[in-house]
Backbone bond lengths (Angstrom), bond angles and torsions (degrees), N, CA, C in turn:
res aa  C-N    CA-C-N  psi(-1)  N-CA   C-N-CA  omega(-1)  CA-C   N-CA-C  phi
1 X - - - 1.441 - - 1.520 108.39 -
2 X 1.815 120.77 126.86 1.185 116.39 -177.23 1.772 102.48 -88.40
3 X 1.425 94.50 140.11 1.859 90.49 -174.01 1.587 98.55 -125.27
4 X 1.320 118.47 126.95 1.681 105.82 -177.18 1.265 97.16 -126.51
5 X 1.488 122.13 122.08 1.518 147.78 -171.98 1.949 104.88 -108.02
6 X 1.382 96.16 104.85 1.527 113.63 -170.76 1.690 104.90 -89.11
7 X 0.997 135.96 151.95 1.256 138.79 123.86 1.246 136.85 -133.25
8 X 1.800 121.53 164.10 1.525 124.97 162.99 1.248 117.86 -105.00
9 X 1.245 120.61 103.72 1.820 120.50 -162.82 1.350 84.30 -86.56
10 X 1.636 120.61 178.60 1.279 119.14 150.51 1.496 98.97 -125.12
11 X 1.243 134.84 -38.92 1.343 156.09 171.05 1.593 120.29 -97.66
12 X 1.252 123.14 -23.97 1.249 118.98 166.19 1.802 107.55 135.89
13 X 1.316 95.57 -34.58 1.573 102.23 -165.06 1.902 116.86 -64.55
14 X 1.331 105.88 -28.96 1.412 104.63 163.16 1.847 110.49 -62.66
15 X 1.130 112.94 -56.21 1.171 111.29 178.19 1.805 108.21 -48.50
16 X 1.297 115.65 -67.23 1.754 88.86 179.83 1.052 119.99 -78.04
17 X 1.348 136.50 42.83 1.423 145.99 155.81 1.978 92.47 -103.10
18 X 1.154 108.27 -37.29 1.728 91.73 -174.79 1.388 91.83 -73.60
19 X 1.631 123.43 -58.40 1.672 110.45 -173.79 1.176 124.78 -21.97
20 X 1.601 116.82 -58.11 1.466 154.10 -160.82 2.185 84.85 -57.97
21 X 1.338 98.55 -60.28 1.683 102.74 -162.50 1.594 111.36 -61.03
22 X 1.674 111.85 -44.69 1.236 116.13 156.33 1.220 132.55 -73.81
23 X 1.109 140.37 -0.86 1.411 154.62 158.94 2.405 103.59 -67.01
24 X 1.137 89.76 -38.67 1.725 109.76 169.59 1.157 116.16 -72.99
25 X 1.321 106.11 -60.68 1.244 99.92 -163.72 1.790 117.94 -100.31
26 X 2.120 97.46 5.64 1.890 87.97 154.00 1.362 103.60 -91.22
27 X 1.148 154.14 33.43 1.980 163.03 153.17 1.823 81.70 -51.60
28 X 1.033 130.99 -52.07 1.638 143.81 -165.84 1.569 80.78 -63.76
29 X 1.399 96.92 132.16 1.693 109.64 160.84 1.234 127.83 -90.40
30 X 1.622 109.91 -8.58 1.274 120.77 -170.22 1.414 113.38 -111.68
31 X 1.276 115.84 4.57 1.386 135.44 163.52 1.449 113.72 -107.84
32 X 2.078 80.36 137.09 1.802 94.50 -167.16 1.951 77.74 -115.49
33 X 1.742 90.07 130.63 1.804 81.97 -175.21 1.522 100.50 -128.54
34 X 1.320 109.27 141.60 1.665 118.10 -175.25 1.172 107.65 -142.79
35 X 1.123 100.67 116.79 2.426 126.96 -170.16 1.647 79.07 -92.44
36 X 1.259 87.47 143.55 1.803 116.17 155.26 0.820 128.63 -157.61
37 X 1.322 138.85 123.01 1.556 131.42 165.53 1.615 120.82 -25.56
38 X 1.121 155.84 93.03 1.878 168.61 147.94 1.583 75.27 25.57
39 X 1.480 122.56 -81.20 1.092 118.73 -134.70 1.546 96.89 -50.63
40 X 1.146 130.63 -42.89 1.567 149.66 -163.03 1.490 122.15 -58.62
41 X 1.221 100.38 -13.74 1.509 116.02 -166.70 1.696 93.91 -91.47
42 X 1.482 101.17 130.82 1.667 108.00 174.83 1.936 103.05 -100.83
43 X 1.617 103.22 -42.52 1.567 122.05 -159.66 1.547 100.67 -119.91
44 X 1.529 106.08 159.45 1.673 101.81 150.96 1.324 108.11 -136.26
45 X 1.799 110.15 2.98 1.402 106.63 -167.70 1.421 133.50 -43.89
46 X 1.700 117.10 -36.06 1.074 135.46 -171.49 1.579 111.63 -81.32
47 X 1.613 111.96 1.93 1.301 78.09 177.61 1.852 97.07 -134.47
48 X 1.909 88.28 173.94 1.621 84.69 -177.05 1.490 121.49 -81.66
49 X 1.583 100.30 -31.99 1.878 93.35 -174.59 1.124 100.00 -115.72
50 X 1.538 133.71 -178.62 1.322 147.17 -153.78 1.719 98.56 -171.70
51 X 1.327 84.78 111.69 1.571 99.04 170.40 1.593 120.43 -119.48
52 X 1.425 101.73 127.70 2.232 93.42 -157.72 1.658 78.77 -124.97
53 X 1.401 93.09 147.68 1.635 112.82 164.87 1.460 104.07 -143.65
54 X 1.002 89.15 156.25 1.963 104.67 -178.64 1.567 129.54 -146.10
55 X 1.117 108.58 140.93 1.959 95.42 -176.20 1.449 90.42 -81.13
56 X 1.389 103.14 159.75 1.934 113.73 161.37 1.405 108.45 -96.26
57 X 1.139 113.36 136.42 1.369 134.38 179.12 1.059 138.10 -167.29
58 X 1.406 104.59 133.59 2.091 111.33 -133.09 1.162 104.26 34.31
59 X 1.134 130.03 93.16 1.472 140.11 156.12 1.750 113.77 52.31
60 X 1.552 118.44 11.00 1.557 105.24 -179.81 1.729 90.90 -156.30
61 X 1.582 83.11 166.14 1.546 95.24 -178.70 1.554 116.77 -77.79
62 X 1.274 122.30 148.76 1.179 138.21 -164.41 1.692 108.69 -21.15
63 X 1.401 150.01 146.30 1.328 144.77 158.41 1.566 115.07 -62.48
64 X 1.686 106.91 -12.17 1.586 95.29 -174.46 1.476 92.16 -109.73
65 X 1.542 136.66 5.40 0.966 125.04 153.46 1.911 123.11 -94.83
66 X 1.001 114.86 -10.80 1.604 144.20 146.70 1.978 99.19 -32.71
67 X 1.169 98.89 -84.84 1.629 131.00 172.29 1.337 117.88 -48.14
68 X 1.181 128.56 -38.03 1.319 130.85 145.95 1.672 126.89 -63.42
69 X 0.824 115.76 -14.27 1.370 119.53 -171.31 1.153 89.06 -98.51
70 X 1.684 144.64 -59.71 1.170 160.77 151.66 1.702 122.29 -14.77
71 X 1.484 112.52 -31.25 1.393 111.25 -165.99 1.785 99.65 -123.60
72 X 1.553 116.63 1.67 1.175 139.08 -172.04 1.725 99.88 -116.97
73 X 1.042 115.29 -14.91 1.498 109.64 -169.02 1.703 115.27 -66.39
74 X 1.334 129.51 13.12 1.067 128.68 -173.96 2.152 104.69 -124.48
75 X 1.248 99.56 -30.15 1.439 107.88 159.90 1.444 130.96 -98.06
76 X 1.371 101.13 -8.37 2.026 105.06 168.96 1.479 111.87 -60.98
77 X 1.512 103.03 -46.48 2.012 98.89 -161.92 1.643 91.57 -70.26
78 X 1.196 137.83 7.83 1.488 117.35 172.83 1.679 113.77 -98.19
79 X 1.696 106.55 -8.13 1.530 119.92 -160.02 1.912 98.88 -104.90
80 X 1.156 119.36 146.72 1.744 142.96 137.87 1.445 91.52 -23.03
81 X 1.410 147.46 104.94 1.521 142.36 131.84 1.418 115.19 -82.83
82 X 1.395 102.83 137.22 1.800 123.41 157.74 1.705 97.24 -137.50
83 X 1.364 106.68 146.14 1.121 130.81 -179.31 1.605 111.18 -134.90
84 X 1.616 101.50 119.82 2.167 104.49 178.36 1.600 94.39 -128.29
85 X 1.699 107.51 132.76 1.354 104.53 168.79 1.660 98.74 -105.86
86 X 1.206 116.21 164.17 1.811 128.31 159.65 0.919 110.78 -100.35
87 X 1.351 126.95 131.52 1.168 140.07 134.04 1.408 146.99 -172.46
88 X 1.189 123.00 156.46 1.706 109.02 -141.47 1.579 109.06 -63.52
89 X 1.399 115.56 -23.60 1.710 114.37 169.27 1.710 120.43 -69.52
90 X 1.206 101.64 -11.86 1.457 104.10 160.56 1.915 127.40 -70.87
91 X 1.443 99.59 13.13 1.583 111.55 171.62 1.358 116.31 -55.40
92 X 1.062 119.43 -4.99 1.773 117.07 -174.21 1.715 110.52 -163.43
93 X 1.118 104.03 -171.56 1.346 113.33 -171.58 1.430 128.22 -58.69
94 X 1.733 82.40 -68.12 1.861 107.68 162.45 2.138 102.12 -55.40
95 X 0.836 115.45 -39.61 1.911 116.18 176.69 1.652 103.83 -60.48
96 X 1.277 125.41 -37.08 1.402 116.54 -155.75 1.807 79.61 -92.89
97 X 1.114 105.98 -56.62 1.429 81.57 -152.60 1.532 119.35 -77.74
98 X 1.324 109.66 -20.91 2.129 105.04 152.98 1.295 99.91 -37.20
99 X 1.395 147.34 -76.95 1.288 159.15 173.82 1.388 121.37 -35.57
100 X 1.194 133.72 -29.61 1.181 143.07 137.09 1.657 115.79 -55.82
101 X 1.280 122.77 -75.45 1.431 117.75 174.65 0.946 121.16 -38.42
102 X 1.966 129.42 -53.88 1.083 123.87 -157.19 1.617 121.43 -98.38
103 X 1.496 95.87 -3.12 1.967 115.38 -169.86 1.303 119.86 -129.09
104 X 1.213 106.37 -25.69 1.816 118.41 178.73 1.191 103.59 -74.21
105 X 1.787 99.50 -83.41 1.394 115.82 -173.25 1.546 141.41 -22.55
106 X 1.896 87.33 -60.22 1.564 99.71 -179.41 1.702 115.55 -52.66
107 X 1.379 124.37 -25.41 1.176 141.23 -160.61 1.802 96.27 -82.10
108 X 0.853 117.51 -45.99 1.552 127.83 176.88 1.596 110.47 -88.90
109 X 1.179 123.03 -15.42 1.586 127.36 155.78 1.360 112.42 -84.86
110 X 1.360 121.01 3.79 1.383 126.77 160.57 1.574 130.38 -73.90
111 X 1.811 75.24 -36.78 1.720 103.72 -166.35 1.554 108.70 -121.53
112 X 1.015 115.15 49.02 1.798 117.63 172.60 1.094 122.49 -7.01
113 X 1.804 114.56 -62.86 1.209 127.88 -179.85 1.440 127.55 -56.12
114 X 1.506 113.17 -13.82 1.566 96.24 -167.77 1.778 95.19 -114.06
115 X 1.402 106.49 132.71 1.269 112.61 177.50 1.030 121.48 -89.00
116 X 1.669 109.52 143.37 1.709 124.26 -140.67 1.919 74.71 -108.31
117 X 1.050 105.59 120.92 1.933 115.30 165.41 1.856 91.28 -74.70
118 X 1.378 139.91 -47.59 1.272 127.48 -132.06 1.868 90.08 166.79
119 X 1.459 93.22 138.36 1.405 111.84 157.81 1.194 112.24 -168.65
120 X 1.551 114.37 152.36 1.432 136.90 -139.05 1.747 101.53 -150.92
121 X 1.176 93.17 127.88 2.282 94.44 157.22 1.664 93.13 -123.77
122 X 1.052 93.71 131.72 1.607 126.41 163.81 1.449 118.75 -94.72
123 X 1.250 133.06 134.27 1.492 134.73 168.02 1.243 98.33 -52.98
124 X 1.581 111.39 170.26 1.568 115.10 -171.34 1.874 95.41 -141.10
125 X 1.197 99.61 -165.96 1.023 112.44 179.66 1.460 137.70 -148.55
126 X 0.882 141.58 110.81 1.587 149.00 -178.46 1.679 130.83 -114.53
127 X 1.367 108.33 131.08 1.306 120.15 178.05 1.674 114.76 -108.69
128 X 1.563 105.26 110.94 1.305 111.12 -162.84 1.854 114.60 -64.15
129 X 1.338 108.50 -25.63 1.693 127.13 174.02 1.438 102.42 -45.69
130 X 1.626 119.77 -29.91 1.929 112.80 -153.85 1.084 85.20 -131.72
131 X 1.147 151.31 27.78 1.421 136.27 142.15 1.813 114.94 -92.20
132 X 1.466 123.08 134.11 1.126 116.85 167.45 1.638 117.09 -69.17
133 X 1.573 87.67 179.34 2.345 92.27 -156.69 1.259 99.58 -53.48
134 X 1.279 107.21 -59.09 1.838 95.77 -166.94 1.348 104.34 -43.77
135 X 1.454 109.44 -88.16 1.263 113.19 -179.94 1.695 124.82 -11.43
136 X 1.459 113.29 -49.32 1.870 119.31 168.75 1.249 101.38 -48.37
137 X 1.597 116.30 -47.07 1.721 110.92 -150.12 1.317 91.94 -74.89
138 X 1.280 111.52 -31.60 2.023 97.67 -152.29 1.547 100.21 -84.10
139 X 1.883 112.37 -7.69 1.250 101.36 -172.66 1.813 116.19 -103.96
140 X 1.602 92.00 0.66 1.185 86.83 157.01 1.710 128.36 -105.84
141 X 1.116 101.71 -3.77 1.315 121.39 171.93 1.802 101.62 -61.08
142 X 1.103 111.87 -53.09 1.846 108.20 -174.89 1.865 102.29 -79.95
143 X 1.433 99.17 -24.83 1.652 77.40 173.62 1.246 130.22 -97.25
144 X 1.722 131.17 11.85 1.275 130.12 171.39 1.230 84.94 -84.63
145 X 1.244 143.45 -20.93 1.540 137.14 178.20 1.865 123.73 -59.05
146 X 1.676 96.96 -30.35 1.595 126.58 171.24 1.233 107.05 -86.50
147 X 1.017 131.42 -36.78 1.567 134.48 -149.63 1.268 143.21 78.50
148 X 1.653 93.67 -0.79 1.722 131.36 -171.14 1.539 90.15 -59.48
149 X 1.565 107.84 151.91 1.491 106.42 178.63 1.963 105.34 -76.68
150 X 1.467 107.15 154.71 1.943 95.97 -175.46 1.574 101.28 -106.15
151 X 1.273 114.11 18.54 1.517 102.06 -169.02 1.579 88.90 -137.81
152 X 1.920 108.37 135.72 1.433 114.76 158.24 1.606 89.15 120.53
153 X 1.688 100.33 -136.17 1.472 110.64 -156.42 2.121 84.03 -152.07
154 X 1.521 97.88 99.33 1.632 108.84 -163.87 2.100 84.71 -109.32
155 X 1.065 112.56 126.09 1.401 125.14 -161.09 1.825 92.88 -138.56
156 X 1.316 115.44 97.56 1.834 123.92 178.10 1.372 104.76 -120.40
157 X 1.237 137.97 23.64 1.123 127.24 128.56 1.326 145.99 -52.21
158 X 1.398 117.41 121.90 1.453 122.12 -158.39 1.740 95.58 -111.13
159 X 1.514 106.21 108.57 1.353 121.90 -177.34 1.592 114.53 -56.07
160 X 1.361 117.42 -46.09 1.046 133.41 178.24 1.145 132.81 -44.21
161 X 1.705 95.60 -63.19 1.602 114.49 158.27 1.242 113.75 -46.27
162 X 1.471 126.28 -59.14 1.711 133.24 175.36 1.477 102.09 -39.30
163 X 1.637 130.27 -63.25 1.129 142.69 153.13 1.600 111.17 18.23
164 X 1.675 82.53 -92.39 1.469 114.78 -136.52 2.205 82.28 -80.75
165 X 1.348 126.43 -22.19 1.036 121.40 -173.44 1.934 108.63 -83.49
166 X 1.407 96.10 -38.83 1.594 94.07 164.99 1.317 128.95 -57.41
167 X 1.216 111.61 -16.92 1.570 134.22 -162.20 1.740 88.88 -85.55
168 X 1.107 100.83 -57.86 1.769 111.22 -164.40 1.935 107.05 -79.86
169 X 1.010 97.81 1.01 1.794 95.79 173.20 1.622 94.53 -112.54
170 X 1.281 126.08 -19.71 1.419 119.91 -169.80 2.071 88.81 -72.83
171 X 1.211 93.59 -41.48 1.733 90.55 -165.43 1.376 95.96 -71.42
172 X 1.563 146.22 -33.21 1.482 141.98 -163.29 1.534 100.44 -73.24
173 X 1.094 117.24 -31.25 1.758 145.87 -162.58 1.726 96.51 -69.26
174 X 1.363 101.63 -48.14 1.681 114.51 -171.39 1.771 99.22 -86.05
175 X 1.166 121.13 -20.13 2.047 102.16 -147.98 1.716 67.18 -134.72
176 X 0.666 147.20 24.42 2.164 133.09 172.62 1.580 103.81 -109.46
């Protein structure tokens, strides 16, 4: 089974959360798995599942993952979907699933037809040193709003969870 696991990093951390998922879910011998950056993707015809991740930003998932969903919407309802967003309010329960309701969903209430196997928000991660000023200000501006600390390198990703969820799309991937 060909499985192609997309993402839109903005900083990197979605991307090793997709590594992390494909790193799991090639353990499967019968999966041929190929990560690409969203932007990178020309086709999806050839393959059976489709795995999309996205950073959140300003409150929604990436615009070139928006746009992908958008220019794919006529070959998704034939493909395996999982969908993971990042982001650092995804630290807990009540975080994933605001983030789910308010960023996942609507995107797949766009698109009726294509069936969602599984979707997930993951905490994310940011290092305040490699972001430029604006970008620092506005990102500490939403996190005295969390309570998240705004200074350093604040990392709320829960590996485990990523884990134990790669684990459970590898099996939906096999029995769907």
């Amino acid at each position: 089974m060909k499985i192609l696991i997309v993402y839109s990093s903005g900083y990197g951390s979605t991307k090793e959360v997709a590594e992390r998922i494909g790193k799991l879910l090639g353990e499967e011998k019968s999966f041929e798995i190929t990560m690409s950056s969203i932007d990178l993707v020309s086709s999806i015809l050839e393959y059976d599942g489709i795995i999309v991740g996205s950073s959140v930003r300003a409150d929604l998932p990436l615009a070139n993952v928006r746009d992908f969903f958008a220019r794919e919407r006529f070959v998704l309802p034939g493909k395996k979907v999982a969908f993971f967003a990042v982001c650092l309010a995804a630290n807990c329960e009540e975080g994933r699933e605001k983030i789910k309701k308010n960023f996942i969903m609507p995107i797949f209430e766009n698109y009726p037809k294509i069936k969602l196997l599984a979707a997930e928000a993951f905490g994310g991660k940011i290092d305040f040193e490699k972001l430029n000023p604006v970008m620092k200000n506005l990102m500490k501006k939403v996190l005295k709003k969390t309570g998240l600390p705004t200074e350093g390198s604040i990392d709320t990703r829960d590996w485990d969870f990523i884990d134990s969820w790669a684990i459970d799309i590898r099996q939906k991937l096999l029995t769907v």
